[in-house]
Every structure is written in structure tokens, then in C-alpha cells.
C-alpha angles and dihedrals in degrees: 000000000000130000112211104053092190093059087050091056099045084046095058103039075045099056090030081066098044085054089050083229110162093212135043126192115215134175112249136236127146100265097048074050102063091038092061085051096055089046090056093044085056104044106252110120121029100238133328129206134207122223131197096198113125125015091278096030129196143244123231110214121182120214126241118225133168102268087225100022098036082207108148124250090225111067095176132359103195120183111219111175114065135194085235096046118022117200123213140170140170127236095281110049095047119140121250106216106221079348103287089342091089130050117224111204115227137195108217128165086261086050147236115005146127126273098255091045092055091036078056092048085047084234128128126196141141110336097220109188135341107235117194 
């Protein structure tokens, strides 16, 4: 049993790169959900699927490499929020990730979004992970 699902998340999209492995595998829950969907909005995996299987469930994603480099798409993928110390910041002290290159994900009270999206909505909240 672990105790931070998100970290569980980031660590296996994470080894499942280092593998060079096209397809991961991850338990599901809403907010892993709605991370997977900002990764593929942004370009950094290839597709995901959800799938109702079991009583939890799980998502497909399907990784994104260079066709001649397979390099992937996702160079590092940094939580930055912890249950043990939770990170938060307001509009206008959001990170910029390789200042504007990389996307940083953040709860807000209008929920999950980029940091450009939620410097464009004027909210703060809990910076989540840094993606580039």
C-alpha cells in the first residue's frame, strides 16, 4: 500500500520511460485522471484510455518518443507538492517550469490546470508536479 497516489503515478509514467516501454498501466482515481488529460493537452504522451474494469479501475497512457531520436517527449516529471509538505502558492508566485518551456499542474478551487492557465484565471492553489 502506498500513501501518496500521485507519486505513485509520476514514479511509474517515470520508470515506464526509462524502460522505453510505449504503454503504462496506472490505478485510477479522478485526480490522476485529470492529470493524464492535461499531459495529453500538452503534448506529452501520445493517447490514454479509461478503463471501468475492476471496482477502482485504471487508465492506459501511451507514451510519446522522437520517431528518429526515441527520445521521450517527457524529460522529467518532479512532484512538487507532498502530503507531508504541501506547496502552495497564489497567482502571482506561481513557477515557471524552464521559464515558460515546461508546464507546472495546479489544484485550484476551479480545479486542475496549468500555471499559465490558472495565472490566466488570476487563481493560485497547490502546485502538484513540474512536467518538461
Amino acid at each position: 500500500m502506498y500513501s501518496d497516489p500521485i507519486s505513485d503515478y509520476l514514479t511509474r509514467v517515470r520508470n515506464a520511460i526509462m524502460a522505453r516501454k510505449k504503454v503504462v498501466e496506472i490505478p485510477a482515481s479522478n485526480i490522476k485522471k485529470d492529470i493524464t488529460k492535461i499531459l495529453m493537452d500538452k503534448g506529452y504522451i501520445l493517447n490514454y484510455k479509461f478503463e471501468d474494469d475492476s471496482v477502482q479501475g485504471s487508465i492506459k497512457i501511451a507514451l510519446k518518443y522522437h520517431p528518429v531520436t526515441k527520445m521521450p517527449a517527457i524529460k522529467k516529471l518532479q512532484r512538487a507538492s507532498s502530503p507531508g509538505l504541501r506547496y502552495y502558492r497564489g497567482a502571482k508566485e506561481l513557477p515557471r517550469v524552464l521559464n515558460g518551456l515546461g508546464i507546472s499542474i495546479v489544484s485550484t478551487s476551479k480545479g486542475l490546470m496549468t500555471d499559465k492557465e490558472a495565472r490566466a484565471n488570476n487563481v493560485g492553489g497547490e502546485v502538484i508536479c513540474y512536467v518538461y
